[in-house]
PAKEVO-152316 format. One record per residue (C-alpha): residue number from 1; residue in one letter; x, y, z. Coordinates in nm, 2 decimals, always signed. Layout:
// PAKEVO-152316
+-----+----+--------+--------+--------+
!   i ! aa !   east !  north !     up !
+-----+----+--------+--------+--------+
! NUM !  A !      X !      Y !      Z !
...
+-----+----+--------+--------+--------+
This chain:
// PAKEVO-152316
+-----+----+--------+--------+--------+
!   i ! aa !   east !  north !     up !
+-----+----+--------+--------+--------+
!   1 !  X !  +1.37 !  +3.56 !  +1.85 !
!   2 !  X !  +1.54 !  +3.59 !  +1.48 !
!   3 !  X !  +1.83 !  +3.34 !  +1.62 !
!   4 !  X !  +1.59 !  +3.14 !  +1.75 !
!   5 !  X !  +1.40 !  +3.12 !  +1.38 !
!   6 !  X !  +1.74 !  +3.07 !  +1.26 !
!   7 !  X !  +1.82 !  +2.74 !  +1.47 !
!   8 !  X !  +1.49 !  +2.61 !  +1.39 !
!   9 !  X !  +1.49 !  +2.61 !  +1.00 !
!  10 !  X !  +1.84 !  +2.50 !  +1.01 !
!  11 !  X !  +1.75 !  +2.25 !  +1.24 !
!  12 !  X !  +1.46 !  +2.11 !  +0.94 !
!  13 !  X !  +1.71 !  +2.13 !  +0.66 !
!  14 !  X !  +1.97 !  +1.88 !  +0.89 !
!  15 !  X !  +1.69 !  +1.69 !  +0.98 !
!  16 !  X !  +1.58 !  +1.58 !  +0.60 !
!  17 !  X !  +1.98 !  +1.56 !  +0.57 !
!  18 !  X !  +1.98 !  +1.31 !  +0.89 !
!  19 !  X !  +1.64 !  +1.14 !  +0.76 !
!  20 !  X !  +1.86 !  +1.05 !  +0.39 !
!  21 !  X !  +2.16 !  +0.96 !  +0.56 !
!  22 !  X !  +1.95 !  +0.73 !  +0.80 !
!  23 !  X !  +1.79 !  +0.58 !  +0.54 !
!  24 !  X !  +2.05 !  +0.50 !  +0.31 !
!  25 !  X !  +2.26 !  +0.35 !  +0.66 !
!  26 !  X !  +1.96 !  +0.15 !  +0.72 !
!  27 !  X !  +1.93 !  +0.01 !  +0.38 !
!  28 !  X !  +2.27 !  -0.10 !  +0.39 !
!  29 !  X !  +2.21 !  -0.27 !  +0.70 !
!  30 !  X !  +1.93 !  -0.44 !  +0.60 !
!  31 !  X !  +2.13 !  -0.56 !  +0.23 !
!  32 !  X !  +2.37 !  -0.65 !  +0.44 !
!  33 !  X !  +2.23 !  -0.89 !  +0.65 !
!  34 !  X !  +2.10 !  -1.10 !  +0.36 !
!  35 !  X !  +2.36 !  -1.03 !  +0.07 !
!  36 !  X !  +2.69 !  -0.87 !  +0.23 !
!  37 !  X !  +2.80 !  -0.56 !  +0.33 !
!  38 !  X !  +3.01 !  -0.47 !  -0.03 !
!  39 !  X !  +2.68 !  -0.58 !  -0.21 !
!  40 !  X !  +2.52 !  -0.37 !  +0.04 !
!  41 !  X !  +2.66 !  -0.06 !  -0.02 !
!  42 !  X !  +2.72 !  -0.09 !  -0.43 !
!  43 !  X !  +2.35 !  -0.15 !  -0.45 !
!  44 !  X !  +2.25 !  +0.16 !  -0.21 !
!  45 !  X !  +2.50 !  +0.33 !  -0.39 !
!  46 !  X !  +2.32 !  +0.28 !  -0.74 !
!  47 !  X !  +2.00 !  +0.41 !  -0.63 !
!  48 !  X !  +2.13 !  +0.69 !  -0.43 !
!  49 !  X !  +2.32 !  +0.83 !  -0.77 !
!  50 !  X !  +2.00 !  +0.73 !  -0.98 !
!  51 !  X !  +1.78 !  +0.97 !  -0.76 !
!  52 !  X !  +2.03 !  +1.18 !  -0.71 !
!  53 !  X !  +1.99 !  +1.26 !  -1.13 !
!  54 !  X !  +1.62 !  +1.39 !  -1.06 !
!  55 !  X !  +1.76 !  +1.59 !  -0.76 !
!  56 !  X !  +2.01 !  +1.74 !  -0.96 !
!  57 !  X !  +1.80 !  +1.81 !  -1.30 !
!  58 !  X !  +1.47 !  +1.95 !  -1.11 !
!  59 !  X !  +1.72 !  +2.18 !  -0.93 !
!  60 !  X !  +1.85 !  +2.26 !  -1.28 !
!  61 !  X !  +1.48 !  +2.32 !  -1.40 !
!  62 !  X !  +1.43 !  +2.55 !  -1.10 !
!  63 !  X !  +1.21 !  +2.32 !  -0.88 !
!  64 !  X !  +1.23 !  +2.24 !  -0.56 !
!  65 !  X !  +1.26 !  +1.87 !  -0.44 !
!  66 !  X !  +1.36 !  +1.70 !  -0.11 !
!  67 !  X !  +1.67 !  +1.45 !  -0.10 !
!  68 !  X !  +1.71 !  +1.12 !  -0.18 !
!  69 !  X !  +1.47 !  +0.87 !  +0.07 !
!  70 !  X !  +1.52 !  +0.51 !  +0.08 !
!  71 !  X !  +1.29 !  +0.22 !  +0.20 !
!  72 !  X !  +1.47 !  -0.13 !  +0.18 !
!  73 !  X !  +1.36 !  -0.37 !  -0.05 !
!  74 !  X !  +1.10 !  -0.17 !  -0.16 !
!  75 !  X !  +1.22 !  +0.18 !  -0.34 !
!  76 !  X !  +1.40 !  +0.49 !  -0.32 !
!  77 !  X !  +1.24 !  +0.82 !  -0.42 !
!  78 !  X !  +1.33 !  +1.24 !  -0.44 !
!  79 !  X !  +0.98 !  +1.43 !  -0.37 !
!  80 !  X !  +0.91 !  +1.70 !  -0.60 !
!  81 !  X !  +0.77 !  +2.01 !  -0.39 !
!  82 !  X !  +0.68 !  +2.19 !  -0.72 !
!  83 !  X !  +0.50 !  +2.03 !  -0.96 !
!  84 !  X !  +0.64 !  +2.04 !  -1.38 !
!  85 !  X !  +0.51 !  +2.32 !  -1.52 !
!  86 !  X !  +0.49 !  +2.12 !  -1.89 !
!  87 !  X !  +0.53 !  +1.73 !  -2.02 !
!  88 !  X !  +0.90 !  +1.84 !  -2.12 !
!  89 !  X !  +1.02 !  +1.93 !  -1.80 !
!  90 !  X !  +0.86 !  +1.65 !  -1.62 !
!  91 !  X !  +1.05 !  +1.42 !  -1.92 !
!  92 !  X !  +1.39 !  +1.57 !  -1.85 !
!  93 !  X !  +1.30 !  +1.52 !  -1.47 !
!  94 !  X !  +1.21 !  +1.18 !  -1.53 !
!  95 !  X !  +1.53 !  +1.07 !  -1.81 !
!  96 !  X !  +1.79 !  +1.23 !  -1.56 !
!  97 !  X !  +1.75 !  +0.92 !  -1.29 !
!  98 !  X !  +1.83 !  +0.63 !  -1.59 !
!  99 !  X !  +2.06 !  +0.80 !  -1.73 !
! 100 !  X !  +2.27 !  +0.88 !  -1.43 !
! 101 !  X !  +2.18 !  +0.51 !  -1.31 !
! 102 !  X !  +2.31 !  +0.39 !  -1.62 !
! 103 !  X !  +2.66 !  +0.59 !  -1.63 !
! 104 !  X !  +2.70 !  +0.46 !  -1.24 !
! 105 !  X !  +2.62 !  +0.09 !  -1.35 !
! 106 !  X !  +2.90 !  +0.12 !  -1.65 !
! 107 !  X !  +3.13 !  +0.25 !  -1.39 !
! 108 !  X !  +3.02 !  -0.05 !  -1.15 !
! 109 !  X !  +3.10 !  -0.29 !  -1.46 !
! 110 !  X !  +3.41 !  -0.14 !  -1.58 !
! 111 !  X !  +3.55 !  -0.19 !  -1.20 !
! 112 !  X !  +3.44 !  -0.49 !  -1.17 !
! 113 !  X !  +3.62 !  -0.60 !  -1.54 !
! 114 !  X !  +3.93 !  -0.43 !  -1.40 !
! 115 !  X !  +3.97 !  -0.60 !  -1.03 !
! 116 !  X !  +3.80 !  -0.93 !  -1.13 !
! 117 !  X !  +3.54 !  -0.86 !  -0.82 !
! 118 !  X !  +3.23 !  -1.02 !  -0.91 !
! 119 !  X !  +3.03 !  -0.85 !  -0.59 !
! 120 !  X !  +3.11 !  -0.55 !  -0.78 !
! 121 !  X !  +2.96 !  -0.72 !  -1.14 !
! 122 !  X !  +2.65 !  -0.80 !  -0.97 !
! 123 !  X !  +2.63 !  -0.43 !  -0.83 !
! 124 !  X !  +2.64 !  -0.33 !  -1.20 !
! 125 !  X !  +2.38 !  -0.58 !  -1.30 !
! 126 !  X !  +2.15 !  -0.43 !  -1.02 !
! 127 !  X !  +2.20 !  -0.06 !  -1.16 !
! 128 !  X !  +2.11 !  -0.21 !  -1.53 !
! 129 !  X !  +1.84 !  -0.39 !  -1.44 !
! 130 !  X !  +1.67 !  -0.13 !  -1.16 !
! 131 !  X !  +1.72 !  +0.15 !  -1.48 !
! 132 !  X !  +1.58 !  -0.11 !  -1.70 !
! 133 !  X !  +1.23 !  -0.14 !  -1.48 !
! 134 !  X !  +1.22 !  +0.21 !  -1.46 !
! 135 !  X !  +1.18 !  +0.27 !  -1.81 !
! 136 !  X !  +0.85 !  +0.08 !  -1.86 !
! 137 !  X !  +0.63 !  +0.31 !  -2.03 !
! 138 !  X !  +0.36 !  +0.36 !  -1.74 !
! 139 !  X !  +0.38 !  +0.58 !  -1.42 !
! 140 !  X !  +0.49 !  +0.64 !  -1.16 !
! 141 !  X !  +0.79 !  +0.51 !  -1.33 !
! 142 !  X !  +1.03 !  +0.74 !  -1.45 !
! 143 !  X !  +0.95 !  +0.57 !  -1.82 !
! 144 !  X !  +0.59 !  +0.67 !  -1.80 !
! 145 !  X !  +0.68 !  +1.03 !  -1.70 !
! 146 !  X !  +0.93 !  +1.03 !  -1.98 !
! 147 !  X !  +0.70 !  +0.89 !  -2.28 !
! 148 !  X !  +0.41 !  +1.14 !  -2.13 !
! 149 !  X !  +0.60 !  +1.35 !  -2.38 !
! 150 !  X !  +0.53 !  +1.14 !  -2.71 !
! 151 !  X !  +0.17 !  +1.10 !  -2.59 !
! 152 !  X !  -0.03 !  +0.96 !  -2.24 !
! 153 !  X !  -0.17 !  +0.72 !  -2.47 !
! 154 !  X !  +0.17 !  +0.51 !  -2.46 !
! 155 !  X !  +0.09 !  +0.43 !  -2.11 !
! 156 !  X !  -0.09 !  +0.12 !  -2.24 !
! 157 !  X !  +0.16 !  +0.00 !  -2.34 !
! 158 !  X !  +0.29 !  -0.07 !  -2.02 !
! 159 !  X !  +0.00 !  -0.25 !  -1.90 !
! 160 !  X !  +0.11 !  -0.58 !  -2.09 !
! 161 !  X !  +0.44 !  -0.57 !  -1.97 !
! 162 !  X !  +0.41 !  -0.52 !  -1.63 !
! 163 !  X !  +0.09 !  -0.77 !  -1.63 !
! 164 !  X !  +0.40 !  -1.00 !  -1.77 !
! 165 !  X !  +0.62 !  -0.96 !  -1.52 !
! 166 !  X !  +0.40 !  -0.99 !  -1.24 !
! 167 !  X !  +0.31 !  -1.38 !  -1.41 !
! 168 !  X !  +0.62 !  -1.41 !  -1.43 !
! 169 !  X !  +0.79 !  -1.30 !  -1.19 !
! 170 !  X !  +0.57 !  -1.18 !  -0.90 !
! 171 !  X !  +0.67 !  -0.94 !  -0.66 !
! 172 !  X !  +0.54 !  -0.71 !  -0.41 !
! 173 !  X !  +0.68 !  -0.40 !  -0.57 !
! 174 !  X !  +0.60 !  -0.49 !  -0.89 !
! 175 !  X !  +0.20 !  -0.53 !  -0.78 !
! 176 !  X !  +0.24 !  -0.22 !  -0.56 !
! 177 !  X !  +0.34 !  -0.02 !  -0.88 !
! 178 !  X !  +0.08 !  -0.17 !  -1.09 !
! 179 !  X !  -0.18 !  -0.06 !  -0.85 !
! 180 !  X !  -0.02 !  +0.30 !  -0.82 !
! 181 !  X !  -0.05 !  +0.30 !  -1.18 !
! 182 !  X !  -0.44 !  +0.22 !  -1.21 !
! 183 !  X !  -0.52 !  +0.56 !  -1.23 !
! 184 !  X !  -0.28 !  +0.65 !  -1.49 !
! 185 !  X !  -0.41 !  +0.38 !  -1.70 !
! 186 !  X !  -0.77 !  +0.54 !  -1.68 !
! 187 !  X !  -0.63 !  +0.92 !  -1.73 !
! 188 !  X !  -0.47 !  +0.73 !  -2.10 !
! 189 !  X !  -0.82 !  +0.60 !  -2.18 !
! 190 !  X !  -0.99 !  +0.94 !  -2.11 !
! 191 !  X !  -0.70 !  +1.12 !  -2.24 !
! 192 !  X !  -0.82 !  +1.44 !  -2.51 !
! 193 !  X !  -0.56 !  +1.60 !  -2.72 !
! 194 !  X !  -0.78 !  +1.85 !  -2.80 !
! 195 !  X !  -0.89 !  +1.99 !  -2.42 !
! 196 !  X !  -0.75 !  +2.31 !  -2.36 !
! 197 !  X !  -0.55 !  +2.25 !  -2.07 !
! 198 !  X !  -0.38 !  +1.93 !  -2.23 !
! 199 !  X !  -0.31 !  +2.13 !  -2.53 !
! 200 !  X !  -0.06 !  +2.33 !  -2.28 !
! 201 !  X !  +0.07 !  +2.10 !  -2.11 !
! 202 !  X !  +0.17 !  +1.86 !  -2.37 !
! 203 !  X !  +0.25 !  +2.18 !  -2.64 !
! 204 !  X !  +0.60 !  +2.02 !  -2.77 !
! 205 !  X !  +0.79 !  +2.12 !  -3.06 !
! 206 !  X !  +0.81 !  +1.78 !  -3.31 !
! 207 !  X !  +1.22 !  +1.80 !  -3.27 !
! 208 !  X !  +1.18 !  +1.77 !  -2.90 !
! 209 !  X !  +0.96 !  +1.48 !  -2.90 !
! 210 !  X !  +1.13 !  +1.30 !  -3.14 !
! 211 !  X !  +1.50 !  +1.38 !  -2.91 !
! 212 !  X !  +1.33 !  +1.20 !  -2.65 !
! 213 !  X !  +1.13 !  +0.95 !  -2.80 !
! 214 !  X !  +1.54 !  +0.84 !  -2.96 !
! 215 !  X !  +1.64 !  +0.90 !  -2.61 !
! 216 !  X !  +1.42 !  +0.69 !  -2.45 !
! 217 !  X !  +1.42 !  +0.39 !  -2.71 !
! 218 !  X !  +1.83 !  +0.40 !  -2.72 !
! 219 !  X !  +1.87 !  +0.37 !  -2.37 !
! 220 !  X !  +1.59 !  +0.11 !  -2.31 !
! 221 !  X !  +1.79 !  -0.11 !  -2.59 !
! 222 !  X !  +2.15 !  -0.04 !  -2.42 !
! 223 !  X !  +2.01 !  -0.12 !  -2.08 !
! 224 !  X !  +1.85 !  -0.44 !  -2.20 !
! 225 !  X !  +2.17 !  -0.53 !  -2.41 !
! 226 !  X !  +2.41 !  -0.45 !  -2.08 !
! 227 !  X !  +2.12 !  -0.65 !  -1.86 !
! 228 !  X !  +2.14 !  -0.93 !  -2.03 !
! 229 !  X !  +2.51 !  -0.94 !  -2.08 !
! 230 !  X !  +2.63 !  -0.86 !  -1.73 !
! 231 !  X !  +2.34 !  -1.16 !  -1.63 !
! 232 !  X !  +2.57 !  -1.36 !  -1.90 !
! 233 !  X !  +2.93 !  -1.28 !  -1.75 !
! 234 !  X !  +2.75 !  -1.34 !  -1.36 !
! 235 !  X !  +2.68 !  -1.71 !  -1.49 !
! 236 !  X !  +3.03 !  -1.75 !  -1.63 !
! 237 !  X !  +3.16 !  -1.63 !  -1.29 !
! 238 !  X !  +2.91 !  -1.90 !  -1.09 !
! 239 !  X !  +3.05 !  -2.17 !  -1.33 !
! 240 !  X !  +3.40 !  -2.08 !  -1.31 !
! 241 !  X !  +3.39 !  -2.08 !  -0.92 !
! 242 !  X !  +3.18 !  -2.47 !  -0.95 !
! 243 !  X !  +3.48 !  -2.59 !  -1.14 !
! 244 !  X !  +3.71 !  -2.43 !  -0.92 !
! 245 !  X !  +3.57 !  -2.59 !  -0.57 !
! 246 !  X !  +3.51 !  -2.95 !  -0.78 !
! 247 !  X !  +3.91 !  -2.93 !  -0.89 !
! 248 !  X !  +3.99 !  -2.84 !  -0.51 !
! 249 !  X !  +3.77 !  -3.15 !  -0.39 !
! 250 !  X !  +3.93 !  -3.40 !  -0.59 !
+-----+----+--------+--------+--------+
């Protein structure tokens, strides 16, 4: 009976192993079909490492959270079992994904400098730009779990800009986080300071709020700043191989 016990919750923690592997193979083969299987990969790759920070700093905070899950062209997520005791621990949570996103997209960019590849430059434009989104200031992105810290009143402020991008730039999972965000937008309206259980949960020293709040507006500026330069260097790149096939025609 015990071995029996034994096989079966080793056979539940494979399966969640089998159900992330699955998921990221099936990603890839789903990039790959439309942008190429290099593309493919460096892009799963970038948002594998991303969640992989929340994995790794919710383990560090002593919570328990499932692997990485991927749904192509839509998202990837880690599920937290426990729930953040506090607004600072859901922050740190929340800042670990960028910011291991962000080290994997320089890494992506300094390869791609290196060996000239530019499938590889438009992998590290994906990991700045994907970090970039997350950081708007409004759950259930990692930006509105960060910023929850400073106050749930900045949540607002992420009502503009994502009503901007979707005019924009429509897309579906830019109106499916908009939607998932509707209640968040209502809690920051109702939100009191001053109820008890509030006072708990957002009960942050002034040195840590402002480490974050520098946190989160330096990163937000680098991200923007690589973004936008990387989006520069992929034009170059497009320009340089239309001269190139012009001077092979003639």
């Amino acid at each position: 009976m015990s071995r029996l016990l034994l096989l079966l919750f080793a056979g539940l923690k494979f399966g969640k192993l089998f159900a992330t592997v699955g998921t990221m193979l099936l990603s890839v083969g789903v990039y790959a079909l439309v942008f190429g299987w290099r593309y493919a990969v460096g892009l799963v790759a970038m948002l594998f490492l991303h969640e992989m920070g929340h994995y790794i700093a919710a383990r560090q905070r002593g919570l328990r959270v499932g692997l990485p899950m991927f749904v192509p062209f839509m998202f990837a997520w880690v599920k937290l079992e426990d729930t953040p005791h506090d607004a600072e621990t859901d922050a740190y949570v929340a800042l670990a994904g960028p910011m291991l996103g962000t080290v994997a997209a320089i890494g992506a960019w300094m390869l791609a400098r290196n060996d000239d590849a530019s499938w590889l430059l438009a992998v590290a434009y994906a990991g700045f730009f994907i970090n970039l989104i997350n950081m708007i200031p409004l759950p259930p992105l990692d930006g509105g779990r960060i910023t929850a810290v400073l106050s749930p009143r900045i949540w607002l402020l992420g009502v503009p800009i994502i009503g901007v991008l979707l005019w924009y730039h429509f897309s579906m999972i830019l109106l499916l986080v908009a939607i998932l965000a509707g209640p968040h937008v209502f809690t920051a309206l109702r939100f009191n300071k001053d109820d008890p259980a509030n006072q708990q949960y957002f009960a942050v020293p002034p040195r840590v709020r402002w480490e974050y709040g520098l946190l989160y507006v330096g990163l937000i500026a680098f991200l923007a700043y690589m973004t936008n330069d990387v989006q520069q260097q992929l034009k170059g790149v497009g320009r340089h191989d239309g001269q190139q096939t012009q001077s092979e025609n003639v």
